[in-house]
Residue frames as qw, qx, qy, qz and C-alpha x, y, z in Angstrom:
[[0.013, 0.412, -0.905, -0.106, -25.93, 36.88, -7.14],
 [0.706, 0.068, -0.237, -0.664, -27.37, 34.01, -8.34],
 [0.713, -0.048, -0.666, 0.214, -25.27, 30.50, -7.94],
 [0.717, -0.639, -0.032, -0.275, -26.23, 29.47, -4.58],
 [0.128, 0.553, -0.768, 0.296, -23.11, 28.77, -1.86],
 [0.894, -0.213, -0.310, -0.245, -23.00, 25.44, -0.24],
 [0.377, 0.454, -0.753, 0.289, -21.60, 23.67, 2.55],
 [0.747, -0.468, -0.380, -0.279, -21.93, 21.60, 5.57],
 [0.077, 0.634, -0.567, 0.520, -20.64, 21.20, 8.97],
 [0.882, -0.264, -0.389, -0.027, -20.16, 18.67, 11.92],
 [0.246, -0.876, 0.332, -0.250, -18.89, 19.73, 14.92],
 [0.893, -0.204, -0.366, 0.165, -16.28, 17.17, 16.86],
 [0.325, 0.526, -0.164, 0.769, -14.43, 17.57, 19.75],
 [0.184, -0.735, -0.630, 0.171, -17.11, 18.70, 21.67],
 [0.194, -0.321, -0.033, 0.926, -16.54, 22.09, 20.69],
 [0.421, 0.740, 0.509, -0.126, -18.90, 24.32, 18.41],
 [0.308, -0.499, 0.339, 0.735, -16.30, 25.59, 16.02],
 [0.169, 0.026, 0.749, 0.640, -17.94, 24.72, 13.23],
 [0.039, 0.550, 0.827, 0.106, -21.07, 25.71, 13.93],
 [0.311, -0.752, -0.095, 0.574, -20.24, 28.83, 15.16],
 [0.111, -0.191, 0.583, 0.782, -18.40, 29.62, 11.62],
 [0.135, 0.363, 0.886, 0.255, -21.87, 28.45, 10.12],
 [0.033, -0.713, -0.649, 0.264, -23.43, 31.18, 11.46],
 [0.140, -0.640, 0.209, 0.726, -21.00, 33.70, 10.47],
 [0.383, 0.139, 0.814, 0.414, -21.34, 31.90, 6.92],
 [0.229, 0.601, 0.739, 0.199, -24.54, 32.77, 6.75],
 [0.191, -0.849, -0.133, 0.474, -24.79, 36.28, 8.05],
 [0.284, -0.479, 0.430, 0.711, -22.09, 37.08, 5.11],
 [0.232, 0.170, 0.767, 0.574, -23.99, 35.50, 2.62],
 [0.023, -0.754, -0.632, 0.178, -26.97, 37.41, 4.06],
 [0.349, -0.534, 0.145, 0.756, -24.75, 40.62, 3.98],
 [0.152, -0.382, 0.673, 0.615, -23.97, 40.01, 0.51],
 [0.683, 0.380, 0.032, -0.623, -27.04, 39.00, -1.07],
 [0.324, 0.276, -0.860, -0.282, -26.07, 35.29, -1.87],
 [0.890, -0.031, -0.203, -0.406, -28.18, 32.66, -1.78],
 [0.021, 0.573, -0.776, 0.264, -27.13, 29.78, 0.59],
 [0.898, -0.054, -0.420, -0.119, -27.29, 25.95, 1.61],
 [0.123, 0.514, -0.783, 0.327, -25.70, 25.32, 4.66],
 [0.797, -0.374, -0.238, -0.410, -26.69, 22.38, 6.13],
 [0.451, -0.554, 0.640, -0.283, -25.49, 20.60, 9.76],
 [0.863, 0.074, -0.492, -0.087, -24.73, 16.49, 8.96],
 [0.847, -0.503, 0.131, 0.115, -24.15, 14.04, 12.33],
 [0.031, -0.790, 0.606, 0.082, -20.59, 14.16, 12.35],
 [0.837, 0.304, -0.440, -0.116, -18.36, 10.96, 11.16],
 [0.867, -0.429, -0.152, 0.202, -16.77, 10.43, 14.26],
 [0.492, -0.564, 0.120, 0.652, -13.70, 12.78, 13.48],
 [0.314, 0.839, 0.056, -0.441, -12.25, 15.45, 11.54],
 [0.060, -0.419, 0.690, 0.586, -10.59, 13.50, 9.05],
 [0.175, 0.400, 0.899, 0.017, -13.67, 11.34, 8.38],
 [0.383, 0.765, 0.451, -0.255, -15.84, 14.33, 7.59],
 [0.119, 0.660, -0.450, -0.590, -13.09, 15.77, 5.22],
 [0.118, -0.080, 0.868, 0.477, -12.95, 12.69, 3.32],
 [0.259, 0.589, 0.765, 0.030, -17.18, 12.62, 3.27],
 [0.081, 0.525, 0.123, -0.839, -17.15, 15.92, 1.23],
 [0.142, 0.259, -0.703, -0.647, -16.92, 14.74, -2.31],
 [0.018, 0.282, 0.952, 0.115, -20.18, 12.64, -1.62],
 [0.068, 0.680, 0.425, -0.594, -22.11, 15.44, 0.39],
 [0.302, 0.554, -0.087, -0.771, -21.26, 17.55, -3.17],
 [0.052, 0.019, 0.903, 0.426, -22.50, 14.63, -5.48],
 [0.047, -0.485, -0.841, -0.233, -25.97, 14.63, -3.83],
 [0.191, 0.612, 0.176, -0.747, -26.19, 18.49, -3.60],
 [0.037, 0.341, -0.459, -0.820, -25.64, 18.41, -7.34],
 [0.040, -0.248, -0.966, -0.056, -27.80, 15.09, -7.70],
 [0.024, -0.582, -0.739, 0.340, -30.55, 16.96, -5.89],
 [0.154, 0.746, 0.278, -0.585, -30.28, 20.55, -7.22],
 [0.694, 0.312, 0.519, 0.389, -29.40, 20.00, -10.65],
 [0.190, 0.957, -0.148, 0.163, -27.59, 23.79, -11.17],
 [0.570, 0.414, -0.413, 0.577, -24.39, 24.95, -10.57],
 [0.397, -0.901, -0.067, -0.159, -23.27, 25.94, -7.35],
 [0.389, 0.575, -0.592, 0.410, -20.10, 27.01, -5.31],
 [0.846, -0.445, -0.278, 0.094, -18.93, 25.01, -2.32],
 [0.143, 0.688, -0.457, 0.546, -16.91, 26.74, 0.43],
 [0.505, -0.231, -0.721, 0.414, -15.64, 25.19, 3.63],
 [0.303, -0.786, -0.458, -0.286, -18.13, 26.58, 5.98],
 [0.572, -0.658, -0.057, 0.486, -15.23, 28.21, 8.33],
 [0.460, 0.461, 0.287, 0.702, -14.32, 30.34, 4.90],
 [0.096, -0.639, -0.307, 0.699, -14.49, 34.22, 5.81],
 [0.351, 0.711, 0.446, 0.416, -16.34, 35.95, 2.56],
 [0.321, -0.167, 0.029, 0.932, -14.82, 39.74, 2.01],
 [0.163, 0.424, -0.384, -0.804, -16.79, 40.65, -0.82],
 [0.837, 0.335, 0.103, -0.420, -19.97, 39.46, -3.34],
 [0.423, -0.283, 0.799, 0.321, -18.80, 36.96, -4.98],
 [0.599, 0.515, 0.161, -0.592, -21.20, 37.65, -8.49],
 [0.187, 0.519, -0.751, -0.362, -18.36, 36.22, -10.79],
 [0.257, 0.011, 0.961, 0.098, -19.33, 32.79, -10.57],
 [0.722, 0.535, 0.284, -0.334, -22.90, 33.74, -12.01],
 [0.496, 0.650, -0.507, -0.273, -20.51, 34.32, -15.43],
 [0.153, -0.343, 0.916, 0.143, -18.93, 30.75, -15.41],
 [0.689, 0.300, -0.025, -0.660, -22.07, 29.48, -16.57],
 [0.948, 0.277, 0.142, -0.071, -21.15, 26.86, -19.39],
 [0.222, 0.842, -0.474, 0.132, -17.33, 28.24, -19.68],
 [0.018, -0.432, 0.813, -0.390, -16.32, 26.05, -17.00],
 [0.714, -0.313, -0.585, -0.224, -16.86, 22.72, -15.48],
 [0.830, -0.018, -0.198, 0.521, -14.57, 23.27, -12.57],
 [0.505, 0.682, -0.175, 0.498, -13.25, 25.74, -10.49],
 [0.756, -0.434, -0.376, 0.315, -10.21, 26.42, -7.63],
 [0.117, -0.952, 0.280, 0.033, -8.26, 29.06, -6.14],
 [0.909, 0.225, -0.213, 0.280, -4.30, 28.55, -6.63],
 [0.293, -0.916, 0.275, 0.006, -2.03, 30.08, -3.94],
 [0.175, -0.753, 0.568, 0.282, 1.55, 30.91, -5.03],
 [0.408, -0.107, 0.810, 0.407, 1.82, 28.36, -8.01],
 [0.568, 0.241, -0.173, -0.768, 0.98, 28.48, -11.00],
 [0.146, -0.112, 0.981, -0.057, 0.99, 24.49, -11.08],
 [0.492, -0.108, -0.113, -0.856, -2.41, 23.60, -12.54],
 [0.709, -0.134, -0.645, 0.251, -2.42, 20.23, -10.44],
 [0.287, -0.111, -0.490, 0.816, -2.06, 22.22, -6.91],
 [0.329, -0.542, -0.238, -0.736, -5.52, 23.85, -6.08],
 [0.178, 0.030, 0.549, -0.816, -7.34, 24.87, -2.95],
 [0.226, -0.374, -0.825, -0.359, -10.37, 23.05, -2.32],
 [0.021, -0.340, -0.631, 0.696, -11.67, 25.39, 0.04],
 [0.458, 0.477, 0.290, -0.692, -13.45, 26.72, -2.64],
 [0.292, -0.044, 0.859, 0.418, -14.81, 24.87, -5.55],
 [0.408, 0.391, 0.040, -0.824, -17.16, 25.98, -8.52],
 [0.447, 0.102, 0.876, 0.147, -19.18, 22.88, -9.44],
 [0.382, 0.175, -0.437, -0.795, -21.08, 22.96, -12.88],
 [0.835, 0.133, 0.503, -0.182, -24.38, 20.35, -13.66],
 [0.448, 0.651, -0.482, -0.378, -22.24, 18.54, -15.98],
 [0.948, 0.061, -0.258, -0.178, -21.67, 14.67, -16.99],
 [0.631, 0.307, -0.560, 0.440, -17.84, 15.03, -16.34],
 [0.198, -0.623, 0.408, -0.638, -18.60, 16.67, -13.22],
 [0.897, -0.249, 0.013, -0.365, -21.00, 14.02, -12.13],
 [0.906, 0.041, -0.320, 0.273, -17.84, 11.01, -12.80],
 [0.402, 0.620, -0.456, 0.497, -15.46, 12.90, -11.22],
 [0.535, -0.336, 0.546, -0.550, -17.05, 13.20, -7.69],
 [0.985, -0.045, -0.045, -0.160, -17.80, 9.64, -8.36],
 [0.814, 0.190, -0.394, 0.383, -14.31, 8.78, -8.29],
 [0.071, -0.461, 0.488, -0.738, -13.02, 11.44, -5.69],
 [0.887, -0.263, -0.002, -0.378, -15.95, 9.32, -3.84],
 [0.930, 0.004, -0.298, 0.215, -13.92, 5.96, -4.41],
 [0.608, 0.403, -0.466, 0.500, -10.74, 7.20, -3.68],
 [0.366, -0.474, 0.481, -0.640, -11.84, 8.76, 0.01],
 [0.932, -0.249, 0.199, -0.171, -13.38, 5.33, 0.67],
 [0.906, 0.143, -0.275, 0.288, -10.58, 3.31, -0.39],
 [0.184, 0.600, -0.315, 0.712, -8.49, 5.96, 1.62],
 [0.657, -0.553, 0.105, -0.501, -11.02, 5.97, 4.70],
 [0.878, -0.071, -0.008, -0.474, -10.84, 2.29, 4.74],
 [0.797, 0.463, -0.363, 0.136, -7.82, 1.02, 3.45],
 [0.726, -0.658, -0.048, 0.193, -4.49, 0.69, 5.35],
 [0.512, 0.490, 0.073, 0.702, -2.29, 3.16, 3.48],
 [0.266, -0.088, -0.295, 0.914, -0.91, 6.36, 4.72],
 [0.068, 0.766, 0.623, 0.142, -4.18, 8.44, 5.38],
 [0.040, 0.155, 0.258, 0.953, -4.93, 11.83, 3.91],
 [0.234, 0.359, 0.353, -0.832, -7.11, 14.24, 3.29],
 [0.641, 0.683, 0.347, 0.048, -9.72, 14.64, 0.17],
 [0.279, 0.889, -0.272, -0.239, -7.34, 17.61, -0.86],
 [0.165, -0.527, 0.759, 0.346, -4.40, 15.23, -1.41],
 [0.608, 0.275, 0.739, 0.096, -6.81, 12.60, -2.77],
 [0.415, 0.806, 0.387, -0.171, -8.10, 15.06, -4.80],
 [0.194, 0.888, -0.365, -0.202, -4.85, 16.25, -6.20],
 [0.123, -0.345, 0.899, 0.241, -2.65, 12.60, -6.56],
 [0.337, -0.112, 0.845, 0.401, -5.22, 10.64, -7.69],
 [0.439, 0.760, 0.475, -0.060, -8.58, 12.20, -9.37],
 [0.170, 0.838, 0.012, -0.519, -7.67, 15.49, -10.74],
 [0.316, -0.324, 0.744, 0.492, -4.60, 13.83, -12.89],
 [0.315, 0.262, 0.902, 0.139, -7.05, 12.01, -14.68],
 [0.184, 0.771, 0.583, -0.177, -9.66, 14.29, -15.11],
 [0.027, -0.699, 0.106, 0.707, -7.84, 17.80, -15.96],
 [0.073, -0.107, 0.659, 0.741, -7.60, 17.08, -19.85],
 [0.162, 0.394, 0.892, 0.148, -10.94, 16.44, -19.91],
 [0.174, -0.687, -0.684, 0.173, -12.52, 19.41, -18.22],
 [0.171, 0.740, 0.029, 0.650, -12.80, 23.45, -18.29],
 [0.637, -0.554, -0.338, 0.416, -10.94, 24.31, -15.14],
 [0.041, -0.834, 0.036, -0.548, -10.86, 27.81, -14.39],
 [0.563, -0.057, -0.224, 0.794, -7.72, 28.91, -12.05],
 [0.169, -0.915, -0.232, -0.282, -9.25, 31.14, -10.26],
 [0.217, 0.753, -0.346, 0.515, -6.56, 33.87, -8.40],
 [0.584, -0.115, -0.742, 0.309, -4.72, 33.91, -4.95],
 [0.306, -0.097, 0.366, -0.874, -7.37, 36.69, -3.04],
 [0.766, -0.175, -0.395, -0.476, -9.86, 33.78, -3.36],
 [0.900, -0.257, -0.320, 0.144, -7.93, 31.81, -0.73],
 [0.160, 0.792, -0.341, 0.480, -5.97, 33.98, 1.56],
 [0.595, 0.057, -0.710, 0.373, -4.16, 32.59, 4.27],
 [0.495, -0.838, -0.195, -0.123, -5.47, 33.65, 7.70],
 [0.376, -0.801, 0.107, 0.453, -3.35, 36.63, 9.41],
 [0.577, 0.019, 0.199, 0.792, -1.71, 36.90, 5.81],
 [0.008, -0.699, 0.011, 0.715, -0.87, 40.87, 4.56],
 [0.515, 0.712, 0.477, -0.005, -1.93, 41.93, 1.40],
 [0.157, -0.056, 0.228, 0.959, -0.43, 44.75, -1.11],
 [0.303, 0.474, 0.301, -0.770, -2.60, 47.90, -0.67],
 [0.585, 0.356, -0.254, -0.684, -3.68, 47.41, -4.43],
 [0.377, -0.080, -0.914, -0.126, -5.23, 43.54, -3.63],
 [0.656, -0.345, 0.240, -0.627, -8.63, 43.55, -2.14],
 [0.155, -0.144, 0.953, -0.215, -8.88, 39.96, -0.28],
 [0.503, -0.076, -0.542, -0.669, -12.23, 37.80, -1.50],
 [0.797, -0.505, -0.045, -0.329, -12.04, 35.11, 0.81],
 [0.061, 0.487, -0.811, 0.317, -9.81, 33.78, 3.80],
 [0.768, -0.182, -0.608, -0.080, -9.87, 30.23, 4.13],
 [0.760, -0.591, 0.119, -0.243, -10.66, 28.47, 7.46],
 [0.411, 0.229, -0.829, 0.302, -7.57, 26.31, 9.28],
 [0.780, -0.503, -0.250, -0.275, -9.31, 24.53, 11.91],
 [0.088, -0.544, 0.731, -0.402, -7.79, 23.61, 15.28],
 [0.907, -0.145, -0.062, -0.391, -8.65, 20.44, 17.27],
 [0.725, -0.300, 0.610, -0.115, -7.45, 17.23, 19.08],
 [0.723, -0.018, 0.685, 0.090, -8.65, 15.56, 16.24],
 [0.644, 0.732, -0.161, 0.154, -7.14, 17.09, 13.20],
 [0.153, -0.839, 0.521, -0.026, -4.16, 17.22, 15.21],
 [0.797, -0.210, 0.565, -0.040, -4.11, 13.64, 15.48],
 [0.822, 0.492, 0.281, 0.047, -5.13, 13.28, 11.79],
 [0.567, 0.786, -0.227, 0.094, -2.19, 15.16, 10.78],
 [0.229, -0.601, 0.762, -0.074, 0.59, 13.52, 12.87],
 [0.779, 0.117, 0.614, 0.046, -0.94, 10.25, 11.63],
 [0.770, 0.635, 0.066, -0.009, -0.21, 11.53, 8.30],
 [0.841, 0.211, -0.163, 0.471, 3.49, 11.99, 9.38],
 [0.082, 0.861, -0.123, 0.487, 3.83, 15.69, 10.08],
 [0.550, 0.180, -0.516, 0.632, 5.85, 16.85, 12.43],
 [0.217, -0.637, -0.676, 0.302, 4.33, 18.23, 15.63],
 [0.004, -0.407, 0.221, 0.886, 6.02, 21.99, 14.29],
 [0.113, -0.036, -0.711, -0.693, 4.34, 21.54, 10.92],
 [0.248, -0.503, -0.828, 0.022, 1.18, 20.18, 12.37],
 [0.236, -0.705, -0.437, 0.506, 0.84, 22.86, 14.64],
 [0.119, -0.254, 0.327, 0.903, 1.04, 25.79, 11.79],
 [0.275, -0.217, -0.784, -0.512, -1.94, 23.93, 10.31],
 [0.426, -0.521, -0.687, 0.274, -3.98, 24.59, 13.89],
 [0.076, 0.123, -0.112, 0.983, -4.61, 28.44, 13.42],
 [0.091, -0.654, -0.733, 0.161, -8.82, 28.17, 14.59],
 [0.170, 0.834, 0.333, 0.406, -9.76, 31.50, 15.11],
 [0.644, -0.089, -0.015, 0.760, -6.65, 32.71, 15.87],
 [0.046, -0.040, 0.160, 0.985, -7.05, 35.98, 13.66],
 [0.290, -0.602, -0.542, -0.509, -11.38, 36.39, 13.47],
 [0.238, -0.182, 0.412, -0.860, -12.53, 38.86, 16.38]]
């Protein structure tokens, strides 16, 4: 494999959940003969603050390594090589996993296949704005993934080659498969104080909230 995975991590809490995944990260990508970037960044003070500083962290990977690469949330569990993305080449600017819709507005950002491309470059510039104005502001606060789905992507999807990539790219942790689906990769759900917080400040309900708080629940 050739495109290089990327991702970063900040622990908070005082726990080492994320760093701990980081290691497993690598080891898989070692496994698997991929080429990897994972780098540690000082944490933002919580775990909605470093979700919203992703879209910047991939501006000045791309900024810096001028290639493609694929970004995975560094608590991602990798099945399987992952060689496909070497083909996306110039096909794509763009790509997400899409569980249970076919909706092409509704992606998983746990994994994202970034291209070195101009539109790529504006987009994370604006996914940029919209987490700061989001961080900062005094609206209902979110994640990037909702920023990134109400108000960039809208804007941006006519523009760009967005490859819709299946749902064994993003598999729900403890879900069951049919025997003839091999799983690619199961996404991380963090636990924590302070995503809990972040998601009862977004409204959830403490049931709903707590469904979203599966840590390593199912990973031995």
């Amino acid at each position: 494999m050739l495109t290089e995975i990327v991702s970063f991590f900040a622990d908070v809490d005082n726990r080492t959940y994320y760093s701990d995944h980081a290691k497993r990260l690598r080891q898989s990508c070692e496994e698997f003969g991929m080429p990897c970037d994972i780098r540690q960044l000082q944490t933002n003070g919580s775990y909605r603050a470093n979700c919203l500083s992703k879209p910047r962290f991939l501006l000045e990977i791309l900024e810096e390594k001028q290639k493609p690469f694929v970004w995975l949330d560094v608590d991602s569990i990798v099945h399987r090589p992952l060689e496909i993305f070497d083909e996306f080449g110039e096909f794509y600017d763009l790509a997400f996993p899409y569980i249970g819709t076919l909706n092409p507005l509704m992606p998983n950002v746990s994994l994202i296949y970034i291209n070195n491309a101009p539109v790529v470059f504006e987009f994370l510039k604006c996914w940029i704005d919209e987490c700061e104005k989001n961080l900062h502001g005094n609206g209902r606060k979110v994640f990037d993934h909702e920023i990134l789905i109400c108000k960039v992507l809208p804007s941006f999807f006519l523009r760009m080659k967005i490859k819709q990539l299946n749902p064994p790219f993003a598999i729900w942790p403890g879900q069951t498969l049919p025997e003839d689906i091999s799983p690619m990769i199961t996404i991380g759900i963090a636990d924590g104080d302070s995503k809990k917080n972040s998601l009862l400040e977004m409204g959830m309900s403490e049931e709903v909230a707590k469904a979203n708080l599966i840590g390593n629940r199912y990973h031995s």
